[in-house]
Each structure stands twice: as C-alpha cells, then as structure tokens.
N, CA, C and O atoms as a GROMACS GRO file, in nm:
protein
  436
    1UNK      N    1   0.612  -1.911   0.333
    1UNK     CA    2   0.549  -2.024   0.398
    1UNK      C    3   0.656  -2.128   0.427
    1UNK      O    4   0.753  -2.161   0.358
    2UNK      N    5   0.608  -2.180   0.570
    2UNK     CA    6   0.707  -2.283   0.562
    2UNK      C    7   0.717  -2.391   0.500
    2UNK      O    8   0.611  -2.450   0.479
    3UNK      N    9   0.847  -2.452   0.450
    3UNK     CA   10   0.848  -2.612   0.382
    3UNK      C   11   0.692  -2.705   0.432
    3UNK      O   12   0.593  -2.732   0.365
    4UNK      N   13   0.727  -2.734   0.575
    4UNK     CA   14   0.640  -2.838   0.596
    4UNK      C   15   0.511  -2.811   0.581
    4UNK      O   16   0.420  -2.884   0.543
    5UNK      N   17   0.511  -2.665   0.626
    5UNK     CA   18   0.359  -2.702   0.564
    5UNK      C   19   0.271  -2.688   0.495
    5UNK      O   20   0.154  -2.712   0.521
    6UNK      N   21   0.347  -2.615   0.319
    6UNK     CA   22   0.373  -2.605   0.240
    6UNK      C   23   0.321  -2.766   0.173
    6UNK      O   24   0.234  -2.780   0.087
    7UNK      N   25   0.414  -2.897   0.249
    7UNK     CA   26   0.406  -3.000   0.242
    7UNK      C   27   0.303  -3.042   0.231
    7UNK      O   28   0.256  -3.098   0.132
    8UNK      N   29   0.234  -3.013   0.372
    8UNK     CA   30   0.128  -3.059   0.420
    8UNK      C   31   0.042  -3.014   0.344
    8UNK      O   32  -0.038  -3.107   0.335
    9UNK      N   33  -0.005  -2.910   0.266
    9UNK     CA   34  -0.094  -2.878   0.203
    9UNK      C   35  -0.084  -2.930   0.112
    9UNK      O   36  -0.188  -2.994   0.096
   10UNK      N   37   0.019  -2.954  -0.012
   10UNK     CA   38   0.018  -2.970  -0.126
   10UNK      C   39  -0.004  -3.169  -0.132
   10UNK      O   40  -0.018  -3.246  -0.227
   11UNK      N   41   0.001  -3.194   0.036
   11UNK     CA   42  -0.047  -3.357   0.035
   11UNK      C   43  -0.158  -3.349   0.054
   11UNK      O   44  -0.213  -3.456   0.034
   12UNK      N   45  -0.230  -3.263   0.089
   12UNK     CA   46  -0.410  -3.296   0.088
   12UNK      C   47  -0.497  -3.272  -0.032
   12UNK      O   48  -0.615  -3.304  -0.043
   13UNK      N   49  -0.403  -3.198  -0.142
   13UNK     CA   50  -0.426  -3.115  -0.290
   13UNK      C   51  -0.463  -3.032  -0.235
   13UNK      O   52  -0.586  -3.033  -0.240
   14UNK      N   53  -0.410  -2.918  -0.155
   14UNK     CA   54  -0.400  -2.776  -0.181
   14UNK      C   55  -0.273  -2.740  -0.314
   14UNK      O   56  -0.167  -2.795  -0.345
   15UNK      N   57  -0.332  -2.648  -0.355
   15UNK     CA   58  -0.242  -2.591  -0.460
   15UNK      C   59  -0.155  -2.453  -0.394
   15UNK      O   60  -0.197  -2.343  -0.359
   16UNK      N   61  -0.061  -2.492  -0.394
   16UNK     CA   62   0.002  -2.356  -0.312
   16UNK      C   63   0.075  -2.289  -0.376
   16UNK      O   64   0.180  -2.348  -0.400
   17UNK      N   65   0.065  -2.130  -0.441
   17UNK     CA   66   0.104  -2.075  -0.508
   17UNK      C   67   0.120  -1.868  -0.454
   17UNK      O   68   0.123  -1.824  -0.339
   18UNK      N   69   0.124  -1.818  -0.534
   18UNK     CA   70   0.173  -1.675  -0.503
   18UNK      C   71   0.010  -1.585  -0.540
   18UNK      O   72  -0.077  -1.623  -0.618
   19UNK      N   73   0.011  -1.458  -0.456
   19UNK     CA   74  -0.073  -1.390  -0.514
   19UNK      C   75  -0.113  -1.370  -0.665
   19UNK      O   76  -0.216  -1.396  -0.727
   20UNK      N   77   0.022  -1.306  -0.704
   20UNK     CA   78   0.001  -1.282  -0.847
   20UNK      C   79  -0.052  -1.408  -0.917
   20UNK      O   80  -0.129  -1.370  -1.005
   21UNK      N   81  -0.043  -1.551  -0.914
   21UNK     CA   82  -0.045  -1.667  -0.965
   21UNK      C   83  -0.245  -1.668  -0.974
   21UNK      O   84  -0.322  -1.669  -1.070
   22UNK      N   85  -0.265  -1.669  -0.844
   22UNK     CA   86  -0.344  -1.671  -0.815
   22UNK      C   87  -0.502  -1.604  -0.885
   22UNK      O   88  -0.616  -1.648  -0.898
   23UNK      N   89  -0.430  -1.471  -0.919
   23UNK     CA   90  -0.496  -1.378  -0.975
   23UNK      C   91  -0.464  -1.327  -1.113
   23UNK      O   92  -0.504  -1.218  -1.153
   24UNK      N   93  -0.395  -1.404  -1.178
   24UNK     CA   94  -0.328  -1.401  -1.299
   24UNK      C   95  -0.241  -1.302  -1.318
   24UNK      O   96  -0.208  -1.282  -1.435
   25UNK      N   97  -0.180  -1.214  -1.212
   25UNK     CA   98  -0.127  -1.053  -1.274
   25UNK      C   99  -0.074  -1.086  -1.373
   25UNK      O  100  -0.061  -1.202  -1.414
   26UNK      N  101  -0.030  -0.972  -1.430
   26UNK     CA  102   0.140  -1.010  -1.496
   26UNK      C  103   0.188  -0.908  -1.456
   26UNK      O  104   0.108  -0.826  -1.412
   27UNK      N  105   0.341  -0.871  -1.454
   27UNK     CA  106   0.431  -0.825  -1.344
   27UNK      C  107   0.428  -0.720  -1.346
   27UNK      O  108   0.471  -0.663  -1.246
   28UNK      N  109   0.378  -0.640  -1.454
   28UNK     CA  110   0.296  -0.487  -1.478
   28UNK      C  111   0.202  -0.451  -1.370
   28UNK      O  112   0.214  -0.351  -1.298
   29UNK      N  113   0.104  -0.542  -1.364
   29UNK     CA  114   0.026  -0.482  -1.237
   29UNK      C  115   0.042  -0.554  -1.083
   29UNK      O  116  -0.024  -0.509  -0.990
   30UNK      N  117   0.097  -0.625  -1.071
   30UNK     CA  118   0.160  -0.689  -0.987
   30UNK      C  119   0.259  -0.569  -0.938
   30UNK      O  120   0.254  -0.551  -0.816
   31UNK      N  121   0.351  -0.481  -1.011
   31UNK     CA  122   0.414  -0.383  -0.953
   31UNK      C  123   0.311  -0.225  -0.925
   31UNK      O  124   0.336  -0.140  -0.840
   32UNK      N  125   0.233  -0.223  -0.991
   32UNK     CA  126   0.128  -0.120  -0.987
   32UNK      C  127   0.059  -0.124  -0.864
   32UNK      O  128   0.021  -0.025  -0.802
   33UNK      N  129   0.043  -0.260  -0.827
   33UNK     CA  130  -0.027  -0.285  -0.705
   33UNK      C  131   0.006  -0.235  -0.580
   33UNK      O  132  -0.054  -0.164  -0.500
   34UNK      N  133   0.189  -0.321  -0.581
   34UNK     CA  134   0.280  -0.319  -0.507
   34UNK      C  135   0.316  -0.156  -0.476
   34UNK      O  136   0.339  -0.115  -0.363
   35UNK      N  137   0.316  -0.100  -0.556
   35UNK     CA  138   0.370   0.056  -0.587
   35UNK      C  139   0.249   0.160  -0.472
   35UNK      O  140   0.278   0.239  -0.382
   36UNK      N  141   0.107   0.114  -0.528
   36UNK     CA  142  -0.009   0.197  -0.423
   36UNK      C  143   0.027   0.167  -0.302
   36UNK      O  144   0.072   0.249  -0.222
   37UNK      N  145   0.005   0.019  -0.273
   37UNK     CA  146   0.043  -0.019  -0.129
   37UNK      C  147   0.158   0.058  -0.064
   37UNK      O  148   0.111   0.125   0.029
   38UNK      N  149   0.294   0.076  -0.077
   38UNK     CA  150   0.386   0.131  -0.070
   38UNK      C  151   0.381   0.262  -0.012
   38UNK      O  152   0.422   0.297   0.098
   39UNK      N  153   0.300   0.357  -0.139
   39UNK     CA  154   0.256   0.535  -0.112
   39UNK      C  155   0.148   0.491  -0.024
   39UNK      O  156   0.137   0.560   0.078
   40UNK      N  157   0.060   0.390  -0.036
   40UNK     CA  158  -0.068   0.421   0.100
   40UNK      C  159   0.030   0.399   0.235
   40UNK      O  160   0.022   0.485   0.323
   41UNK      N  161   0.108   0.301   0.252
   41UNK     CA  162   0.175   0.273   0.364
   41UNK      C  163   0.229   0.399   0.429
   41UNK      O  164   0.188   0.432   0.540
   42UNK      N  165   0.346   0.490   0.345
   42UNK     CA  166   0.449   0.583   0.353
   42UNK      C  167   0.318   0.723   0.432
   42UNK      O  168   0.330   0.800   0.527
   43UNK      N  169   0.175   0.692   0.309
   43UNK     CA  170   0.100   0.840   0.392
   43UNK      C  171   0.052   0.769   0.471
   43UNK      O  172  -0.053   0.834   0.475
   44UNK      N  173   0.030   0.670   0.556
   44UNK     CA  174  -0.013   0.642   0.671
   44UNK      C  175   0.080   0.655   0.809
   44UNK      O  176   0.042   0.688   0.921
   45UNK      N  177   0.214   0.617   0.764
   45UNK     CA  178   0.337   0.649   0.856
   45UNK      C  179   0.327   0.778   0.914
   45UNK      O  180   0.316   0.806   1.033
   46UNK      N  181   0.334   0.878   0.783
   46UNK     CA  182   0.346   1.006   0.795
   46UNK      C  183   0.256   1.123   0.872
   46UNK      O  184   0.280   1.209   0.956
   47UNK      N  185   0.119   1.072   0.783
   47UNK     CA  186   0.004   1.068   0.928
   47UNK      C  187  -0.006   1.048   1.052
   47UNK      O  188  -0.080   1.118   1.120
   48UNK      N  189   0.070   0.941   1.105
   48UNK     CA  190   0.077   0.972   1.249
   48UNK      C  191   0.174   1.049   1.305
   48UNK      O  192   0.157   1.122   1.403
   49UNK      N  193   0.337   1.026   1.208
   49UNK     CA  194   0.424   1.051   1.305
   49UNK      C  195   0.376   1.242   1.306
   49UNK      O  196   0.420   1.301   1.405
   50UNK      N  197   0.321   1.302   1.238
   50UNK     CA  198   0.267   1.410   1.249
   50UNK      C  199   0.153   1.352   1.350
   50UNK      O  200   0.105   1.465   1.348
   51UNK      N  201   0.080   1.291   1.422
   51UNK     CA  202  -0.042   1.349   1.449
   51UNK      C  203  -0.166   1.342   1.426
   51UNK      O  204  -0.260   1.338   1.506
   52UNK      N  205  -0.163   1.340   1.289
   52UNK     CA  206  -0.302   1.371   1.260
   52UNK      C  207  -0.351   1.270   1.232
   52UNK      O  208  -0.306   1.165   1.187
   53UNK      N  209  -0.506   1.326   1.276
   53UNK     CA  210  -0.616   1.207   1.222
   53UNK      C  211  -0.653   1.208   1.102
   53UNK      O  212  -0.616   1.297   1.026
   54UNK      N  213  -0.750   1.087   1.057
   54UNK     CA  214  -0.786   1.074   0.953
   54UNK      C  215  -0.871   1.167   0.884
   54UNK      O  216  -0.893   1.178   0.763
   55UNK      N  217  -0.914   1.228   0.974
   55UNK     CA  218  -1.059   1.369   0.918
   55UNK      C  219  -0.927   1.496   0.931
   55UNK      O  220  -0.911   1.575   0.837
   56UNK      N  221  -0.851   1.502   1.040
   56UNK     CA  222  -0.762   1.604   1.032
   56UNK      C  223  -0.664   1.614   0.900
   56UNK      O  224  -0.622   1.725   0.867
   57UNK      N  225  -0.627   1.488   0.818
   57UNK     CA  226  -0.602   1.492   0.710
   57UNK      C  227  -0.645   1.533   0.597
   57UNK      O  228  -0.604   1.618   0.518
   58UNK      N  229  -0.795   1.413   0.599
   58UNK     CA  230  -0.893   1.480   0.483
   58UNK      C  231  -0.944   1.616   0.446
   58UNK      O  232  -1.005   1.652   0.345
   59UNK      N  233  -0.902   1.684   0.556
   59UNK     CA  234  -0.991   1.833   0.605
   59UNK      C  235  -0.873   1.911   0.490
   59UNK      O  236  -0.895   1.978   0.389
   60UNK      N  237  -0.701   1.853   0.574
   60UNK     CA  238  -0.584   1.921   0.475
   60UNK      C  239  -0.607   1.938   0.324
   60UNK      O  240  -0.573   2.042   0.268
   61UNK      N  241  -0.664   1.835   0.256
   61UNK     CA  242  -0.595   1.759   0.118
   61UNK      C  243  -0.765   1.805   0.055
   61UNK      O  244  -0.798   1.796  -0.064
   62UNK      N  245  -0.847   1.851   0.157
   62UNK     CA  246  -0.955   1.878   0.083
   62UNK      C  247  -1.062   1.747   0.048
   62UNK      O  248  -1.138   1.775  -0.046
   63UNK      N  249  -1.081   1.620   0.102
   63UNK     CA  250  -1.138   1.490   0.111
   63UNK      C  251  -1.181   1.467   0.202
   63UNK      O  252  -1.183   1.550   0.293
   64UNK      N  253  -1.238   1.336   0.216
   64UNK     CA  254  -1.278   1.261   0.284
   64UNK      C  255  -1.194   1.178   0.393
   64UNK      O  256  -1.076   1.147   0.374
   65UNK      N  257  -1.267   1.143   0.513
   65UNK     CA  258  -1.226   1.049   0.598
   65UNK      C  259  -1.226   0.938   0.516
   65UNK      O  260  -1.120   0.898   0.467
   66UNK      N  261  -1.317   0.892   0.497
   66UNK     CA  262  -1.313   0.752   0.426
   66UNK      C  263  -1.243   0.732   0.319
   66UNK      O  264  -1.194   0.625   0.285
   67UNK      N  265  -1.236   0.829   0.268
   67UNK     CA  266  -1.117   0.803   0.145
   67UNK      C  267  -0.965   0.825   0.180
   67UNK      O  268  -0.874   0.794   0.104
   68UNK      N  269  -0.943   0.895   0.330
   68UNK     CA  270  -0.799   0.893   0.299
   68UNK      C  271  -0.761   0.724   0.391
   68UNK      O  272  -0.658   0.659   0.404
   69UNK      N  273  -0.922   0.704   0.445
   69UNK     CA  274  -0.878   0.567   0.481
   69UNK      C  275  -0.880   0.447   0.404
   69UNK      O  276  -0.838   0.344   0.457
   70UNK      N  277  -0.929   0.445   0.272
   70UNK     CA  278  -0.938   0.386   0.120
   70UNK      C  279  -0.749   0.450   0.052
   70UNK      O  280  -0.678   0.394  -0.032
   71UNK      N  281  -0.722   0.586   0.134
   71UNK     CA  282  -0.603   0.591   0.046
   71UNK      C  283  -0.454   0.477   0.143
   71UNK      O  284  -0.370   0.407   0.087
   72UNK      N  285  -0.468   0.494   0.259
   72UNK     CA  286  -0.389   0.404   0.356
   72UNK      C  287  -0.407   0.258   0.374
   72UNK      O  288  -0.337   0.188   0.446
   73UNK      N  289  -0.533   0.210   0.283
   73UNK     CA  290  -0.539   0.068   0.277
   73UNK      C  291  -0.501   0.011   0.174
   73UNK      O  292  -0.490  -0.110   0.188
   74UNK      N  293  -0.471   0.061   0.051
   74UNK     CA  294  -0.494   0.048  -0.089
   74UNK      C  295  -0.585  -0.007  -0.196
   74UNK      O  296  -0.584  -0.083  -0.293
   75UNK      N  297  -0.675   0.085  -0.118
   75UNK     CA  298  -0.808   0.047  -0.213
   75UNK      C  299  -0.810   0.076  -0.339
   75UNK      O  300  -0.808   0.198  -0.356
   76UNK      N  301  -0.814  -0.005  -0.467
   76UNK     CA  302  -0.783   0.012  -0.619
   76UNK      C  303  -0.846   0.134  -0.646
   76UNK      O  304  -0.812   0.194  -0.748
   77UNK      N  305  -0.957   0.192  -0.549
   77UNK     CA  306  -1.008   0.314  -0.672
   77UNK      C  307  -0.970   0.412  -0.630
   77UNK      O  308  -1.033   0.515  -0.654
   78UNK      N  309  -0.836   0.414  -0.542
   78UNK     CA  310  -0.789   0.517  -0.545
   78UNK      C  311  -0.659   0.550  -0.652
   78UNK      O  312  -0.584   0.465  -0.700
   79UNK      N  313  -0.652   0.709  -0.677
   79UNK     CA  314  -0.546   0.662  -0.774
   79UNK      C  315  -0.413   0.744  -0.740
   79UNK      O  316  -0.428   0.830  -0.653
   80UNK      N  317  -0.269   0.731  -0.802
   80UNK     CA  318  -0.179   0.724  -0.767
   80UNK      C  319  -0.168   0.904  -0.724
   80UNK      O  320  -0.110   0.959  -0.629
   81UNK      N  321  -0.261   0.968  -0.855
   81UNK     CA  322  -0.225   1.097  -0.840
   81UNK      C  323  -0.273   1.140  -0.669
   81UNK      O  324  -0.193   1.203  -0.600
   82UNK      N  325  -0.382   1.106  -0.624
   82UNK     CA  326  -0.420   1.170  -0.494
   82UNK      C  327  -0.295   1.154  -0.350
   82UNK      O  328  -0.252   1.232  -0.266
   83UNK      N  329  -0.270   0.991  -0.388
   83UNK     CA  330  -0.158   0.945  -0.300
   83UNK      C  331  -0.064   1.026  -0.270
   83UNK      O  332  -0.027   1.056  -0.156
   84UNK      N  333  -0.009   1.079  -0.406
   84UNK     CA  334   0.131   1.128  -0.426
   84UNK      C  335   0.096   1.332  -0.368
   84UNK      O  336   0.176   1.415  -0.326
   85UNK      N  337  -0.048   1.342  -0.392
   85UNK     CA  338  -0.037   1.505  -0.385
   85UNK      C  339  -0.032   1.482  -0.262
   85UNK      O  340   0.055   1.534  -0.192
   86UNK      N  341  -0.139   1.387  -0.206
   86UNK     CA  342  -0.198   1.394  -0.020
   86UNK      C  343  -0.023   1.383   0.030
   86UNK      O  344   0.010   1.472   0.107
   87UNK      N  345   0.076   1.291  -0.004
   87UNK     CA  346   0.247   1.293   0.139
   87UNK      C  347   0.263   1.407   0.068
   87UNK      O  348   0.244   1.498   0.148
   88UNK      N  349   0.300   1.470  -0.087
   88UNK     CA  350   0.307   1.614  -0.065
   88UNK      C  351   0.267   1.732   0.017
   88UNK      O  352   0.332   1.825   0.066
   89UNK      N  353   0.098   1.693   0.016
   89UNK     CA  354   0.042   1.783   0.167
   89UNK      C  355   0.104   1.777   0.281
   89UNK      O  356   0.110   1.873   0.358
   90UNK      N  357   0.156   1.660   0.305
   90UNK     CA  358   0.232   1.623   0.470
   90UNK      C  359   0.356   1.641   0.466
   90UNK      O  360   0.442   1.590   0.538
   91UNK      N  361   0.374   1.754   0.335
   91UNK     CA  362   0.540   1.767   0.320
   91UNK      C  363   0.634   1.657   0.338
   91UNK      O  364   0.711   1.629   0.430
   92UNK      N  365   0.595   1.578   0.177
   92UNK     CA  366   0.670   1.466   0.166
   92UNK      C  367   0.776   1.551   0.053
   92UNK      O  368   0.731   1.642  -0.017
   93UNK      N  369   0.926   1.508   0.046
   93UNK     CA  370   0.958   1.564  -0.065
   93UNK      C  371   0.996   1.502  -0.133
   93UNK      O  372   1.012   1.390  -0.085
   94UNK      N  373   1.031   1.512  -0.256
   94UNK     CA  374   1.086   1.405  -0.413
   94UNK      C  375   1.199   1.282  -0.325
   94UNK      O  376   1.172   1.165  -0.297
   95UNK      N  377   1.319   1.355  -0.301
   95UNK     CA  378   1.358   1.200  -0.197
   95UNK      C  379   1.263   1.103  -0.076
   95UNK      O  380   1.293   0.991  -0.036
   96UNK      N  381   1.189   1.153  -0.052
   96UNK     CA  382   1.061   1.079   0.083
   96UNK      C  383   0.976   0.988  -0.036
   96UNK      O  384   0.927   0.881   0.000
   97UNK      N  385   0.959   1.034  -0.178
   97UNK     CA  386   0.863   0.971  -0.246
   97UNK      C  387   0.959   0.852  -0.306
   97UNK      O  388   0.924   0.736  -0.327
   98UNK      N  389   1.067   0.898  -0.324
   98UNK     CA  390   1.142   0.781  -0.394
   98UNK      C  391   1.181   0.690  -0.326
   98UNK      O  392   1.207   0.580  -0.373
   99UNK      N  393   1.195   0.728  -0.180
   99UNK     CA  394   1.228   0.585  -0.110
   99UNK      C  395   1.092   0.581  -0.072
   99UNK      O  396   1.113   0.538   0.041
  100UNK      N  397   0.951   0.593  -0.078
  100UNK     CA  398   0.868   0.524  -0.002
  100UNK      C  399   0.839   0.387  -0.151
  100UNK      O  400   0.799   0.271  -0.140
  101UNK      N  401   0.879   0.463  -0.275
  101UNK     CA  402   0.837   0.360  -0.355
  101UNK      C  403   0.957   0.242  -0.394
  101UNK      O  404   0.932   0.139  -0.457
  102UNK      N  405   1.078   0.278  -0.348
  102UNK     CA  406   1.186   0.198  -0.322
  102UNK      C  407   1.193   0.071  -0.175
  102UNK      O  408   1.264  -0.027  -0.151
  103UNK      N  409   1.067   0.147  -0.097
  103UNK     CA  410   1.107   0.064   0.030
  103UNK      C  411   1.017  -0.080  -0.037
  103UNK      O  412   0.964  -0.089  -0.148
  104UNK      N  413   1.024  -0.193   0.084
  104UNK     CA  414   0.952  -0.332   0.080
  104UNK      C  415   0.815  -0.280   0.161
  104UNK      O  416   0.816  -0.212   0.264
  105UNK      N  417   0.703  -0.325   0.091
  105UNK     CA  418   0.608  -0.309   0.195
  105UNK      C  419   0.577  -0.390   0.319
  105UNK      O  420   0.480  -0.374   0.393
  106UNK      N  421   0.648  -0.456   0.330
  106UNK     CA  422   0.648  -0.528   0.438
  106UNK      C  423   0.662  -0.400   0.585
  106UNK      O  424   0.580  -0.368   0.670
  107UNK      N  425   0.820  -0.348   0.556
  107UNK     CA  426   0.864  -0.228   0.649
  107UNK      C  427   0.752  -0.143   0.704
  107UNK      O  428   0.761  -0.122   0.825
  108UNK      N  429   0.649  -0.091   0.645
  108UNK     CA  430   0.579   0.032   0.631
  108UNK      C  431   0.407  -0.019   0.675
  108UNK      O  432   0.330   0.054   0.737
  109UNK      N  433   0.374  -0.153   0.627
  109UNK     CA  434   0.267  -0.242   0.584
  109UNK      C  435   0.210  -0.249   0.739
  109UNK      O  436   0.110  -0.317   0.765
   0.00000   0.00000   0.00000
C-alpha cells in the first residue's frame, strides 16, 4: 500500500495492518496457507498451458469440476495431498513441485 494512503486511512482511524495480523495467523499457517495457494496456482498454470478444462481435468485425477476449481482457488478444504497428486497427473515432476512451492504467489496468482 501506498504511504499516502496508508496515511490517509490511519487519519480517519482505519487500522491498517497485514492479513496474517488481521486474522491472527502465526507464521505456521500463514505459510501453510501461502504454500496451497502456490500448488493451486502452479495446477492452474499447468492446466491450461496443456489445454485442458476443468471437467477435462477432473475426469484425469478421477474428481470433480468443482473441486478442481476449489483446488485452483485455494479453498481450505482442499488438502495438500490432492494438489500435489492432481500436477503429478499433469506430469509435474519433483523439480516443477519444488519451484512451484519456492515461487511468490504473486507470479502464478
């Protein structure tokens, strides 16, 4: 955020602070968070630059549309294991997984 208006808020009593702050994480799940987002991002990339749709996926990995679109948003009830098998399905390999959880989600997001 920028300074000023950063400024500007914190002169009207806005309290301006960080997600985690916000929501009390502590940096345990604050990276847990960060970490899904990341693998949902990396199988959403991967998903297209292959092609496929969201049912053409689910159909692969044996799921749902809606869930592999719960897995590309980072919806909490998904969990890490499905993430990680589903870019395996899209022939992700051990280096593709380590930099998708090395990258910024910003890149991928």
């Amino acid at each position: 955020m920028y300074k000023a208006k950063r400024e500007r808020l914190e002169k009207k009593g806005w309290k301006v602070g960080t997600v985690d702050e916000f929501l009390d994480l502590t940096p345990e799940e604050s990276a847990y968070i960060e970490l899904k987002l990341r693998l949902g991002a990396s199988l959403k990339r991967r998903r297209a630059r292959r092609r496929l749709t969201q049912v053409q996926l689910a159909k692969k990995i044996h799921s749902s549309q809606s869930r592999v679109a719960k897995m590309e948003s980072g919806d909490p009830s998904v969990s890490l294991d499905l993430l990680i098998r589903s870019l395996l399905a899209l022939g992700a390999s051990n280096r593709d997984l380590a930099e998708a959880i090395a990258a910024r989600r910003s890149q991928g997001a």
